[in-house]
C-alpha positions in Angstrom: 60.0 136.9 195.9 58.2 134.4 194.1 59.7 135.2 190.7 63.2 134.7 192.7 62.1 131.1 193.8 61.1 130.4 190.1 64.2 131.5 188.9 66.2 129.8 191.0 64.4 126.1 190.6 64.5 127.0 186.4 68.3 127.3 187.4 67.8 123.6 189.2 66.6 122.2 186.6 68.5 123.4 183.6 71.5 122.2 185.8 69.6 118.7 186.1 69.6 118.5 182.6 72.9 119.5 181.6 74.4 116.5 179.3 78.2 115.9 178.5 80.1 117.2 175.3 81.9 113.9 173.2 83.9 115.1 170.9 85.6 112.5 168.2 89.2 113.0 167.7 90.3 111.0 164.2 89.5 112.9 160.8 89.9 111.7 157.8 91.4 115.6 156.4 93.5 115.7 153.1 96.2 117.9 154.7 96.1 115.6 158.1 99.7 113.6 158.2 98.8 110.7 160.2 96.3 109.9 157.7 98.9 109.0 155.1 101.7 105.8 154.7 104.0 108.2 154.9 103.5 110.6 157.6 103.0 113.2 156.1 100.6 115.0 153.4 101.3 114.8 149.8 103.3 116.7 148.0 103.2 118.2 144.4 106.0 115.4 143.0 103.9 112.5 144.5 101.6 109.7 143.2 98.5 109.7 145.2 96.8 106.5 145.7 93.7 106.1 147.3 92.1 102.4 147.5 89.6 101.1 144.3 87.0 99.5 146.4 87.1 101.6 150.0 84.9 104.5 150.5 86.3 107.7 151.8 84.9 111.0 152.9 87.7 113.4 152.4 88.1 117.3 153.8 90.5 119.6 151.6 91.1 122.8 153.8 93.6 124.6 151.1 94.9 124.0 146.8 96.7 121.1 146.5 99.2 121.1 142.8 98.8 117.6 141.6 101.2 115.2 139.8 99.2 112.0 139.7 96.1 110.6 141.7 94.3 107.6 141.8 90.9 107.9 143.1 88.6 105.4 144.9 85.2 104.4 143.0 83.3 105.7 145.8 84.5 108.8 147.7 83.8 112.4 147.9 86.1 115.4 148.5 84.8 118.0 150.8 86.4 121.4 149.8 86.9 124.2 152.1 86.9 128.0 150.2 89.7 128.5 147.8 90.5 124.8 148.0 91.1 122.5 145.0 93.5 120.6 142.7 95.8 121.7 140.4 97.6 119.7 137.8 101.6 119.6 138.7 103.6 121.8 136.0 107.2 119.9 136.9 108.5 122.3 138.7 111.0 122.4 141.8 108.7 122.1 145.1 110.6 122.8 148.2 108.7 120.9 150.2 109.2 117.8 148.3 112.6 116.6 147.2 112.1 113.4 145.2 108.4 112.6 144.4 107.2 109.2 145.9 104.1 107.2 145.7 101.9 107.8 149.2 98.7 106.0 150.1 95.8 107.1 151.9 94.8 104.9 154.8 92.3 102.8 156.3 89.5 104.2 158.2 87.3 101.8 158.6 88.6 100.5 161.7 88.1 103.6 163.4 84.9 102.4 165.5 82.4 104.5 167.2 83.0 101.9 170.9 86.7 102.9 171.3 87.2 105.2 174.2 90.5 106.4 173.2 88.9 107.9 170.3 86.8 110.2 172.2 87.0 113.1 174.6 84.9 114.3 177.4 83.9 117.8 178.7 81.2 119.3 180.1 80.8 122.2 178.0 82.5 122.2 174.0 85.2 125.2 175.3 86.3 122.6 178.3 87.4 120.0 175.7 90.9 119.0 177.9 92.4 116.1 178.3 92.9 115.1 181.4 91.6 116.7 185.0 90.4 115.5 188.3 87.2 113.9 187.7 87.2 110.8 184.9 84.7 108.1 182.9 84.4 104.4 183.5 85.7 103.4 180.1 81.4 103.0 179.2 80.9 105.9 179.6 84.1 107.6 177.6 81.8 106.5 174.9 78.7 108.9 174.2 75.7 107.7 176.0 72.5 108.0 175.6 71.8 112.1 176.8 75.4 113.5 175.5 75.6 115.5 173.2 78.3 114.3 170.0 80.6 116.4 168.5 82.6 116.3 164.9 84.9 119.3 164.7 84.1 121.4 162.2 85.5 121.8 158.9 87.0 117.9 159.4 86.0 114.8 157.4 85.5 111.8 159.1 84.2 107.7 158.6 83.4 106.0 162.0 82.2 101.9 162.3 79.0 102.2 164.2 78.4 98.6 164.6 76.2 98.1 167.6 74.9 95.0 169.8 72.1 96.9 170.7 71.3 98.5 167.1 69.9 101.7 168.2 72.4 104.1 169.4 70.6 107.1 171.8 72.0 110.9 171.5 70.8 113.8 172.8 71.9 115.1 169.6 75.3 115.4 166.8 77.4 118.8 165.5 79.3 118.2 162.5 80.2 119.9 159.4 79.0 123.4 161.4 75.5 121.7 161.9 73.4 120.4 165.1 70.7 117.9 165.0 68.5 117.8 167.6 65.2 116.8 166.2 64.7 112.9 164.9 63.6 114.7 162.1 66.6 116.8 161.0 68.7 114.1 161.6 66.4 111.7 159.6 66.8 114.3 156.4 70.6 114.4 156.8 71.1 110.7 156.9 69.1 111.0 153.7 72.0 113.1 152.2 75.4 111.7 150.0 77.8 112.6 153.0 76.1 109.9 155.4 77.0 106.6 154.0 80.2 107.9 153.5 80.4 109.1 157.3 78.7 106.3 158.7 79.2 102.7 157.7 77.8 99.3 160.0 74.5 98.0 161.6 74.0 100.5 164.2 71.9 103.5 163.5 71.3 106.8 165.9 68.3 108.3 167.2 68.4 111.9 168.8 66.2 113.4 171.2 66.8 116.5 171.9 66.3 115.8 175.8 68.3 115.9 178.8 68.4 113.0 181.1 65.4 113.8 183.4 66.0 112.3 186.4 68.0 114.5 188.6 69.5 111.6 190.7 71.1 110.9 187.6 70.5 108.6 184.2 72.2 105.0 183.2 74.8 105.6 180.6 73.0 103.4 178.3 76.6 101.0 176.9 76.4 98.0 178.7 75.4 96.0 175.9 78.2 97.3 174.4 80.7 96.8 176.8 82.5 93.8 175.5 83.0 96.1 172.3 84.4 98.6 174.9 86.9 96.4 175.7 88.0 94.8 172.7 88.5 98.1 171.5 90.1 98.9 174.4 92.4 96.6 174.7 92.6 95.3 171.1 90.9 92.5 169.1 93.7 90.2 170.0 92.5 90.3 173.6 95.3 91.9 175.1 95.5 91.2 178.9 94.8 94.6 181.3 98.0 96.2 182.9 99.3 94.2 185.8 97.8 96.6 188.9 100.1 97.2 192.0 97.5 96.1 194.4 96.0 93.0 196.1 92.6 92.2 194.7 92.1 94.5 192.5 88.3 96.4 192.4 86.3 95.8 189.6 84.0 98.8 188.9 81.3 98.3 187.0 81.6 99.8 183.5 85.4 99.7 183.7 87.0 97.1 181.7 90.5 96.7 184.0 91.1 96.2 187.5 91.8 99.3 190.1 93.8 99.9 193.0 92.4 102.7 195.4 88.7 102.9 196.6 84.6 102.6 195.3 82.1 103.8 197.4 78.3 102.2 196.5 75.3 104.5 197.3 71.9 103.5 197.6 69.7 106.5 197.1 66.0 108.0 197.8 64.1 109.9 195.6 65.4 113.2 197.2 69.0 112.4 195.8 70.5 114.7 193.3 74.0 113.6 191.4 75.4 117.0 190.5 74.8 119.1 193.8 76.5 115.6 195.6 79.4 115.6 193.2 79.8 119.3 193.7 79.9 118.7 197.4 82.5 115.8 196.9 84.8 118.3 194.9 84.6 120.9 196.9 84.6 119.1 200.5 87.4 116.4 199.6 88.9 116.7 196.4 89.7 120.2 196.4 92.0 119.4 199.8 95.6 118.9 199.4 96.1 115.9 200.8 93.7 114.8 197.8 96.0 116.2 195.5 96.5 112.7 193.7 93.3 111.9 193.8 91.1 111.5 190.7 86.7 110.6 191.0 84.5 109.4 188.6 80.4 108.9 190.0 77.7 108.3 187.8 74.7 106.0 187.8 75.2 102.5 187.1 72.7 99.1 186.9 74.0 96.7 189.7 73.0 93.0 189.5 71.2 91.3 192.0 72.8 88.3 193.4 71.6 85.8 196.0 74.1 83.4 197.7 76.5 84.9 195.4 74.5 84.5 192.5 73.7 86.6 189.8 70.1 87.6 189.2 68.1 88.4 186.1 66.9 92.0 188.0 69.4 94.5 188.5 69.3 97.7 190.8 70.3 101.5 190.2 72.9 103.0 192.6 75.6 105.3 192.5 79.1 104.2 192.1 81.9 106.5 192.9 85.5 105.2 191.9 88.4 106.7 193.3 92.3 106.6 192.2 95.3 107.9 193.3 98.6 108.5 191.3 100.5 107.0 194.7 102.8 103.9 194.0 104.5 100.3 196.0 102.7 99.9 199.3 101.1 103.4 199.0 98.9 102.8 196.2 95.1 103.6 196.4 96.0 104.8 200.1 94.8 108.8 199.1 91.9 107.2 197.6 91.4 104.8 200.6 91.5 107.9 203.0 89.0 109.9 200.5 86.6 107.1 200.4 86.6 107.0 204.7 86.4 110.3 204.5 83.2 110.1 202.3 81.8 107.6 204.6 82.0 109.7 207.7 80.1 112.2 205.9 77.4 109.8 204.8 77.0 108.8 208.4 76.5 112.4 209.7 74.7 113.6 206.7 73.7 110.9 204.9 69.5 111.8 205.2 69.5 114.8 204.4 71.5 114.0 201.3 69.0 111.4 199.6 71.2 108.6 200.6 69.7 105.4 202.4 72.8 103.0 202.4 76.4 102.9 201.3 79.2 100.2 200.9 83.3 100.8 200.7 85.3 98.8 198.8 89.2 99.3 199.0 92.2 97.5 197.1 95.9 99.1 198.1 99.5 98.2 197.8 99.2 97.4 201.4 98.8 94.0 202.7 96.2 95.3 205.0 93.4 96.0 202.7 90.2 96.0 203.5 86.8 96.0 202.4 84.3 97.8 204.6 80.5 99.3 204.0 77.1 99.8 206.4 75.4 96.3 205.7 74.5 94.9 208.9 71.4 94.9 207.8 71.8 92.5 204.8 74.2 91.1 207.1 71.2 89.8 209.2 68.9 88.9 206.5 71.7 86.7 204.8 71.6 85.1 208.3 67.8 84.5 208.1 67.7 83.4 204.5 70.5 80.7 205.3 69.1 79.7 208.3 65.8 78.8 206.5 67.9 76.9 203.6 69.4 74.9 206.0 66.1 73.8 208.3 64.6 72.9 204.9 67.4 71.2 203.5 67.2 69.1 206.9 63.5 68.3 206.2 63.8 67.4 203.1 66.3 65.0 203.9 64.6 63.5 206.3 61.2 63.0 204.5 63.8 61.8 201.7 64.8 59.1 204.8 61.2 58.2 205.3 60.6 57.5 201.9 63.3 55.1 201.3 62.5 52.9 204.6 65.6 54.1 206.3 63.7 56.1 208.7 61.0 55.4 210.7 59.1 57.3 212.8 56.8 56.2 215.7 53.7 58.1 217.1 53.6 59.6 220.4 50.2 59.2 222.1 49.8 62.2 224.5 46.9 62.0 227.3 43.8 64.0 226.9 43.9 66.9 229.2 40.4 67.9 227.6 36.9 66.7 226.8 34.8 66.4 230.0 33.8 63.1 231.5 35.8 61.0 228.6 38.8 62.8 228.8 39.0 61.8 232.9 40.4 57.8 232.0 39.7 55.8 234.7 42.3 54.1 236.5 43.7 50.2 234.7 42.6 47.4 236.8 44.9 46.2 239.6 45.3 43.1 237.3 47.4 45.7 235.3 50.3 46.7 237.1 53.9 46.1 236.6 55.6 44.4 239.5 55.8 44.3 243.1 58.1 46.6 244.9 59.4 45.3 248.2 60.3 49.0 249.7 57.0 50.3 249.0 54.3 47.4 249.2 51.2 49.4 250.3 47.7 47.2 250.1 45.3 48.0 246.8 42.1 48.3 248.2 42.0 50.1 252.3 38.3 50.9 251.4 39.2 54.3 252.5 37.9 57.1 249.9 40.4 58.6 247.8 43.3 61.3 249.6 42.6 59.6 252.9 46.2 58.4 252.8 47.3 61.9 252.6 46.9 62.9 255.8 47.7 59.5 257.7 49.9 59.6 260.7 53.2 59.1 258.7 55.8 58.4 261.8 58.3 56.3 261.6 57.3 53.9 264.2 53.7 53.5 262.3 55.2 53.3 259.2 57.6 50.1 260.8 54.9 48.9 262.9 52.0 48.9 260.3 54.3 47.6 257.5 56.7 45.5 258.2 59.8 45.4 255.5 62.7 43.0 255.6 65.2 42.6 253.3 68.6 41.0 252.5 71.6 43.0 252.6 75.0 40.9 251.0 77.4 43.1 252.7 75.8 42.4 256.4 77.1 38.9 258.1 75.0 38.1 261.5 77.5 35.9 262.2 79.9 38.8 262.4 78.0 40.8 265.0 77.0 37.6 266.9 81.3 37.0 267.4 
């Protein structure tokens, strides 16, 4: 039984550290036609020119008969068995009609930060375009634990320049070899073939390791993201497609606008990314009502902001992005539903899942979209924080007041309810008081000890015949009564 258990958390843990395949699509092949002005490979009757001063790395999979070729001053030919070059003997080649001059092209501008030059899968037999769960455009670039792929038996030349200068791997295939070890890769980089593979200011490092945290591992681009997007969307800076939605979400690591949902997680320690995105697939995006619906959830770094601005520190969480291929007013509503859906479940089971808060976001072709998330929490601490700006704002404008003269304020002397004998003041002097009051004229000094006039006889016809009062009314005339 206790082998079993070790078995099974082995299992765990080689599923933790399962990294995704990249595999780069361009080659620079001899018999490739793209690769050519005229789009298609040479044939026999041609003049082949390939540019003086550009370096090229070139793979020749079968014999090639030769009329003419002009060859680059720094290049190499990569020959597969039973290829070569044979001189042209002036004979008829089907294939060709009339021979032409053809030119090899560029590849330099083939850089490593285009996403459309790379394809994802988790394992290298899965290497499909397409399917239900997609990359932030970041992360259709090979981050830091993937594993790279060259096809094999292709030629290649990729621009590596970097912003951050070291680009992480887990490790590179090409030309039928893996390098997992810094220091295989360090002797092949060594070799004739590298320079001409690799040209620019970024250089790789491989590990050999798996991203070790099983609630997941930052992609590692985000320096890189601008060159994401400029490669992306072009050098001239051409603008993102015009989405069909109000608002439009902003996912971090995307570089366009989306219509349809993102769901934030905050996680604990007992998180764990792959059994929660299994659950997502199989709970929600496995149901046909979902059938539209396409998720990508990784790990990202989330910026702090306070009053709506952006902080140096930044937080991990996990972003889930969700689109639907739904269009006019029902755009993003699949992913809308998906996302609610999602957030029911993080209610009920939310705990017991690793996951301590979440946050929905929602952009649809309705007019009635919302934006929705547990935060009354932060809700309340925004509350507190601006209630404290504001009472200090208010005192430091009134000390500012005080300083300039334009307020003043006067002290307030309270009566000492403390001290013994000297906090008992005795009464003022009768010299002291204010003014007489004709309704209430009652002699200073009775000679009766203090409280005696408490508990006098206080009848009326004392009071009038002990005190006499008289006063002057205006609106009583004797006269009038006399008549």
């Amino acid at each position: 039984m206790k082998s079993l258990f070790f078995l099974l958390g082995c299992l765990q843990l080689l599923a933790a550290a399962v990294a995704v395949y990249k595999q780069w699509l361009p080659n620079t092949n001899f018999e490739t036609a793209s690769n050519w002005d005229k789009g298609r490979a040479p044939c026999a009757s041609d003049v082949i020119h390939f540019e003086r001063d550009k370096v090229v790395s070139v793979f020749v999979k079968s014999p090639h008969p030769v009329k003419d070729m002009y060859l680059p001053l720094d290049g190499e030919f990569i020959l597969a068995s039973g290829a070569g070059f044979a001189a042209f003997d002036g004979s008829w080649d089907p294939g060709c009609d009339s021979g032409s001059a053809i030119s090899f092209g560029d590849a330099d501008g083939l850089a490593w930060f285009d996403p459309a030059l790379w394809q994802t899968a988790a394992s290298p037999g899965e290497l499909q375009p397409g399917g239900r769960i997609f990359a932030v455009d970041e992360e259709r670039v090979p981050c830091q634990y993937d594993d790279v792929i060259f096809q094999p038996e292709t030629s290649f030349r990729v621009n590596v320049d970097s912003s951050q200068g070291m680009i992480h791997l887990r490790s590179i295939s090409l030309m039928g070899q893996t390098f997992s070890s810094p220091t295989a890769w360090a002797e092949y980089l060594r070799g004739p073939s590298a320079p001409r593979q690799f040209h620019g200011n970024g250089t790789f490092q491989v590990s050999g390791a798996g991203c070790p945290d099983k609630s997941g591992c930052i992609c590692g681009n985000t320096q890189d993201g601008p060159r994401v997007c400029a490669a992306l969307l072009g050098s001239a800076g051409r603008p993102c497609p015009a989405p069909t939605c109000r608002s439009p979400l902003q996912p971090l690591g995307h570089c366009c606008g989306v219509c349809g949902a993102t769901v934030c997680l905050e996680f604990t320690p007992d998180f764990d990314l792959q059994k929660y995105q299994d659950r997502l697939v199989q709970a929600f995006l496995s149901l046909p009502e979902y059938a539209g619906v396409q998720m990508a959830i990784s790990k990202v770094l989330k910026a702090q902001t306070f009053l709506g601005v952006a902080l140096r520190s930044s937080t991990p969480v996990i972003q889930i992005v969700l689109i639907d291929d739904r269009t006019g007013l029902q755009t993003g509503t699949a992913a809308e539903q998906m996302a609610a859906d999602i957030m029911s479940d993080i209610a009920q089971h939310g705990e017991a899942l690793g996951i301590s808060s979440s946050k929905m976001e929602v952009a649809t072709g309705s007019i009635f979209s919302a934006q929705t998330g547990i935060s009354t929490s932060r809700k309340i601490l925004t509350g507190t924080v601006l209630s404290l700006l504001f009472s200090l704002l208010l005192l430091g404008g009134m000390l500012f007041l005080y300083k300039r003269g334009t307020l003043r304020l006067r002290a307030v002397r309270l009566p000492r309810l403390w001290g013994g004998a000297q906090g008992l003041a005795s009464p003022e002097p009768a010299s002291s008081k204010g003014f007489d009051n004709p309704m209430f004229d009652v002699p200073t000094d009775t000679g009766e000890p203090p409280g005696a006039a408490f508990f006098e006889d206080t009848r009326p016809e004392t009071a009038l015949k002990d005190n006499q009062v008289f006063y002057l009314n205006p609106l009583y005339d004797e006269s009038e009564v006399d008549t």
